[in-house]
C-alpha positions in Angstrom: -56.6 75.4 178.7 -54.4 72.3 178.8 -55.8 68.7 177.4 -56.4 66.7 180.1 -56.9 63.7 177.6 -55.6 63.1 174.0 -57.0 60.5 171.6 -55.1 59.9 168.7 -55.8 57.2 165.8 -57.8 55.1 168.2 -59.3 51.9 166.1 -61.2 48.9 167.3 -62.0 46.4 164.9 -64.3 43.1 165.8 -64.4 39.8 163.9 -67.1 38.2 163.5 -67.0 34.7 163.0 -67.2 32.2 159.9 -68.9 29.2 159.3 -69.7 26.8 157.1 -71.5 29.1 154.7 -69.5 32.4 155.8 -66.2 34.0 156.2 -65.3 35.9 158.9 -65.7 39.7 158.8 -63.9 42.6 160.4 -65.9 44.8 161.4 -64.2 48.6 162.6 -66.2 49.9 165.2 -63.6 52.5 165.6 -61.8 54.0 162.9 -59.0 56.5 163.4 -60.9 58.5 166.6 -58.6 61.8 167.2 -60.1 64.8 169.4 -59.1 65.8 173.0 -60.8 66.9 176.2 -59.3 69.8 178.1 -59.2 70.4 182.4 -63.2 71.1 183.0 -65.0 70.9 180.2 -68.0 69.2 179.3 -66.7 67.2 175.9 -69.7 65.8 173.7 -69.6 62.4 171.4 -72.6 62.1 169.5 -74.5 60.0 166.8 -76.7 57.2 166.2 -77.0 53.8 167.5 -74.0 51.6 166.3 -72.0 54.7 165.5 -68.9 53.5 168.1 -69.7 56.1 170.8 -69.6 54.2 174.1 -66.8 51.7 172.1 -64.9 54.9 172.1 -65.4 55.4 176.2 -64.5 51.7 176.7 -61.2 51.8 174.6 -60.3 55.3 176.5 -60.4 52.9 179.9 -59.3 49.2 178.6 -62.9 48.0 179.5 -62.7 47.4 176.1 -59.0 46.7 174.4 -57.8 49.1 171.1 -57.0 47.4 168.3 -54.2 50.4 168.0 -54.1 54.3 168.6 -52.9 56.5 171.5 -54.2 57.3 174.5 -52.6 59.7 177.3 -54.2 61.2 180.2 -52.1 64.0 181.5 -49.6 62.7 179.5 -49.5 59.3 180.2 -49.8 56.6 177.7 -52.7 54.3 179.1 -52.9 51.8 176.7 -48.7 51.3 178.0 -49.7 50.3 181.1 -49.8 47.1 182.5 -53.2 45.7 183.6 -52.3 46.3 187.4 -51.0 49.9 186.6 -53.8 50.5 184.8 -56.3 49.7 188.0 -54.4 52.4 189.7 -54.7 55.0 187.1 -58.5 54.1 186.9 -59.0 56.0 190.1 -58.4 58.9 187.8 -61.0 58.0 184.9 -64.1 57.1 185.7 -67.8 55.9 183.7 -71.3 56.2 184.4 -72.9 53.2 182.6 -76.3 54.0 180.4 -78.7 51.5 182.1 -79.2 52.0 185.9 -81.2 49.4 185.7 -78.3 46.1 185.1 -74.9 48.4 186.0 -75.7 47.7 189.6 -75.5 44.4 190.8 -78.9 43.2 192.6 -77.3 40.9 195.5 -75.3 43.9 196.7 -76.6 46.5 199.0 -76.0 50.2 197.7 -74.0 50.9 200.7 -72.0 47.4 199.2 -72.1 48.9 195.5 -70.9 52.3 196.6 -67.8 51.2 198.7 -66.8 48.5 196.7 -64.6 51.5 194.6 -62.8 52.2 197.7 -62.2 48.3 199.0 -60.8 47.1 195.6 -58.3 49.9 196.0 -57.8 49.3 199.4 -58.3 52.8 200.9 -59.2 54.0 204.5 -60.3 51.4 207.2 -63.9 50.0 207.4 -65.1 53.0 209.6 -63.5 55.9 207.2 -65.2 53.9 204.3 -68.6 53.7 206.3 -68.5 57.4 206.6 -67.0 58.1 203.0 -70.0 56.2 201.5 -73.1 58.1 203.5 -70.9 61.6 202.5 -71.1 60.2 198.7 -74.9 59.1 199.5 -75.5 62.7 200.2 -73.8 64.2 197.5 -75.8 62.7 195.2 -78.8 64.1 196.6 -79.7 60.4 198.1 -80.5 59.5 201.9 -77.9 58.1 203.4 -80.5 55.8 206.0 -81.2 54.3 202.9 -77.8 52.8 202.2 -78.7 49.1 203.3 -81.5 49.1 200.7 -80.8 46.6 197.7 -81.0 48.7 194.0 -84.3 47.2 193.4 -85.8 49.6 196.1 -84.7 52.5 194.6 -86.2 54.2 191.3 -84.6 54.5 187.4 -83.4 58.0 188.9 -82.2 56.7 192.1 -80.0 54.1 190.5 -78.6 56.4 188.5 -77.7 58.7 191.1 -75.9 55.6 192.8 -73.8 54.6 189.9 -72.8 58.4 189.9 -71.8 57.7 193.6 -69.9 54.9 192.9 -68.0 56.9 190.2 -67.2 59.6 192.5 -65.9 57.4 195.2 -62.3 57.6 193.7 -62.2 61.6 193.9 -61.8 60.9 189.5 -60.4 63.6 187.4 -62.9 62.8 184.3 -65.9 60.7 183.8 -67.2 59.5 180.8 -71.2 59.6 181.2 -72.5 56.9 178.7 -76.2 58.0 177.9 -76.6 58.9 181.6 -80.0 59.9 181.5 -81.3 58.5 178.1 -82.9 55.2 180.0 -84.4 58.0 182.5 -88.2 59.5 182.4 -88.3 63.0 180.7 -89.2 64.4 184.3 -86.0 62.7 185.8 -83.1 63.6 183.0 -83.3 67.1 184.1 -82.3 66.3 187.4 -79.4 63.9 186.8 -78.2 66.9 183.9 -78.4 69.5 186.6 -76.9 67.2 189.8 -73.9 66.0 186.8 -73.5 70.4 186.1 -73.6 71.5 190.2 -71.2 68.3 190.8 -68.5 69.5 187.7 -68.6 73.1 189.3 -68.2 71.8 193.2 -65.3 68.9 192.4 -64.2 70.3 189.2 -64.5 67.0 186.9 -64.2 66.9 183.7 -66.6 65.1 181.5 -67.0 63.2 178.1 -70.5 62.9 177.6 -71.7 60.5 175.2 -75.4 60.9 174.0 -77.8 61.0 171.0 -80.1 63.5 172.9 -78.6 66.7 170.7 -80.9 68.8 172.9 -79.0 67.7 175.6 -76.0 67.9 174.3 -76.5 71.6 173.0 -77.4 72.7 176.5 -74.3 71.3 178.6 -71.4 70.4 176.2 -68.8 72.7 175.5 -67.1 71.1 172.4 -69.0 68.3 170.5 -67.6 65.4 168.2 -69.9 64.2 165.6 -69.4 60.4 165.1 -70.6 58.2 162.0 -69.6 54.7 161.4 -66.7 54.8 164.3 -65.8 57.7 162.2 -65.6 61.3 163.6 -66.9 63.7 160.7 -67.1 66.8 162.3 -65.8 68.5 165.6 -66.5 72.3 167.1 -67.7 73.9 169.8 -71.6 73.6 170.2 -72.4 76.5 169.5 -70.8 76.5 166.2 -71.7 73.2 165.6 -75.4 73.8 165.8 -75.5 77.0 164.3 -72.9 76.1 160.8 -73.1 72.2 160.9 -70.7 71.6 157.6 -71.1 67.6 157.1 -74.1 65.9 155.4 -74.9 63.9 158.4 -74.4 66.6 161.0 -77.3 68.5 159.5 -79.7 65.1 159.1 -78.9 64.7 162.9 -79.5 68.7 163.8 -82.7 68.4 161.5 -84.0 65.7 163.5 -84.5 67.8 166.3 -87.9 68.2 167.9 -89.1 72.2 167.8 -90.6 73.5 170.6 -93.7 74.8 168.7 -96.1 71.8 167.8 -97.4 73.7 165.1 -93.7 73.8 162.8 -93.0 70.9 161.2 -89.2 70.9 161.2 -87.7 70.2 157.7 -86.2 66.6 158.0 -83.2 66.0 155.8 -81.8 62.5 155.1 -78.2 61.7 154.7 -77.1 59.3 152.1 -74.8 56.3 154.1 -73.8 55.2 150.7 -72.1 58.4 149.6 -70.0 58.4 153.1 -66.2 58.2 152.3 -64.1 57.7 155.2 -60.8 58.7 153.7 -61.6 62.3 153.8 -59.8 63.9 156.4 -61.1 66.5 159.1 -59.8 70.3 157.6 -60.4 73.6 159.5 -63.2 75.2 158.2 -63.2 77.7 160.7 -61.4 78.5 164.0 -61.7 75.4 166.0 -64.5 73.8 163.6 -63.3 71.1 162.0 -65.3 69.0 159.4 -64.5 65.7 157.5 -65.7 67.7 154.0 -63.6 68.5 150.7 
């Protein structure tokens, strides 16, 4: 299986500024990210809030500019490009934003929202768009008649299912799905997961899924990267992952996981931030599991 994307030593730092009674502070959001994400697979980035998970989607598009690293989709060095061949190649790479909710702008008309893709890029004439748009509409499992609505009309799930229109305008390669579902209703994630899974098998995409839901994550990942202060401490796939988790905060997260029988109380386990060295390296502990342990 060839790597449709490779990551290598991607850092983001932010500064935060001084004053009178402070100095400025560097803060590294993203500290040496390696891993990569192969032709149809379902890659997982997890941890908690503040970890540098949807930083790391950002820096992969430029929405968000490295500090320094590598980034090369089918080869290609992205963070090389220049800012106009870099809109081109963003027809290839794609992002569904977390909050349906403020990622589609209010003034615009969903039939607006969903072209707009296809208008900035200056493909087909207004009539091949028109029709382009209800196919998309469809796809998604939305009514087309309902394209002149405004995104306020439409539900949490809806929007979501919009913004997942609008990201398949292009025809994209890979889409990275920032917390997709995780501003959703309980009774409405399952259907985004399982329109995101039929969509994967019928266009072939390729996904990097970023979430905190390791439920969700256990069910429809292939491989999953375990970030921890914009550091990844431990990568396998999920099966392995769940079943031999090797770092200290990989099992707190894994023991944090609701059981299915109220009547088990699951055995919480706390990790210690202050014992956390970054300069350990991720080793091979097994084939294909890799964890940042001595």
């Amino acid at each position: 299986m060839s790597a449709l994307l490779e990551v290598r030593g991607l850092t983001k730092e932010f500064t935060s500024p001084g004053g009178v009674f402070r100095q400025a502070r560097v803060v590294r959001a993203v500290d040496d990210v390696s891993f990569d994400i192969h032709e149809g697979e379902t890659f997982g980035l997890v941890g908690e809030s503040g970890s540098g998970k949807s930083t790391t989607g950002r820096c992969i598009l430029r929405l968000i500019e490295p500090t320094s690293g590598e980034v090369r989709f089918r080869g290609r060095d992205l963070l090389g490009l220049s800012t106009r061949e870099m809109r081109a190649e963003r027809r290839n790479l794609q992002i569904v934003f977390q909050d349906p909710y403020s990622s589609l702008n209010p003034r615009l008309r969903v039939r607006q929202i969903v072209e707009e893709p296809l208008v900035v890029h200056g493909i087909g004439t207004r009539e091949t768009r028109r029709a382009r748009v209800e196919e998309l509409f469809g796809l998604v499992g939305l009514d087309p008649s309902h394209l002149d609505r405004f995104p306020h009309q439409f539900s949490g799930g809806q929007r979501q299912r919009i913004g997942l229109a609008r990201a398949l305008a292009l025809d994209p390669s890979l889409i990275i799905a920032d917390e997709p579902v995780s501003a959703l209703d309980v009774s409405v994630q399952a259907q985004v997961v399982n329109l995101l899974l039929d969509l994967q098998a019928r266009l072939k995409l390729t996904y990097l899924f970023i979430a905190h839901d390791l439920r969700l994550v256990r069910q429809i990942c292939d491989r999953v990267a375990v970030i921890y202060r914009g550091r990844i401490v431990e990568l396998a796939p999920a099966a392995n992952l769940f079943a031999e988790p090797q770092h200290g905060y990989t099992r707190a997260l894994l023991s944090a996981i609701p059981l299915p029988d109220p009547s088990r109380r699951p055995e919480r386990l706390a990790y210690d931030g202050t014992t956390f060295d970054r300069t350990i390296p991720l080793r091979e502990v097994s084939t294909g599991h890799w964890a940042a342990v001595k």
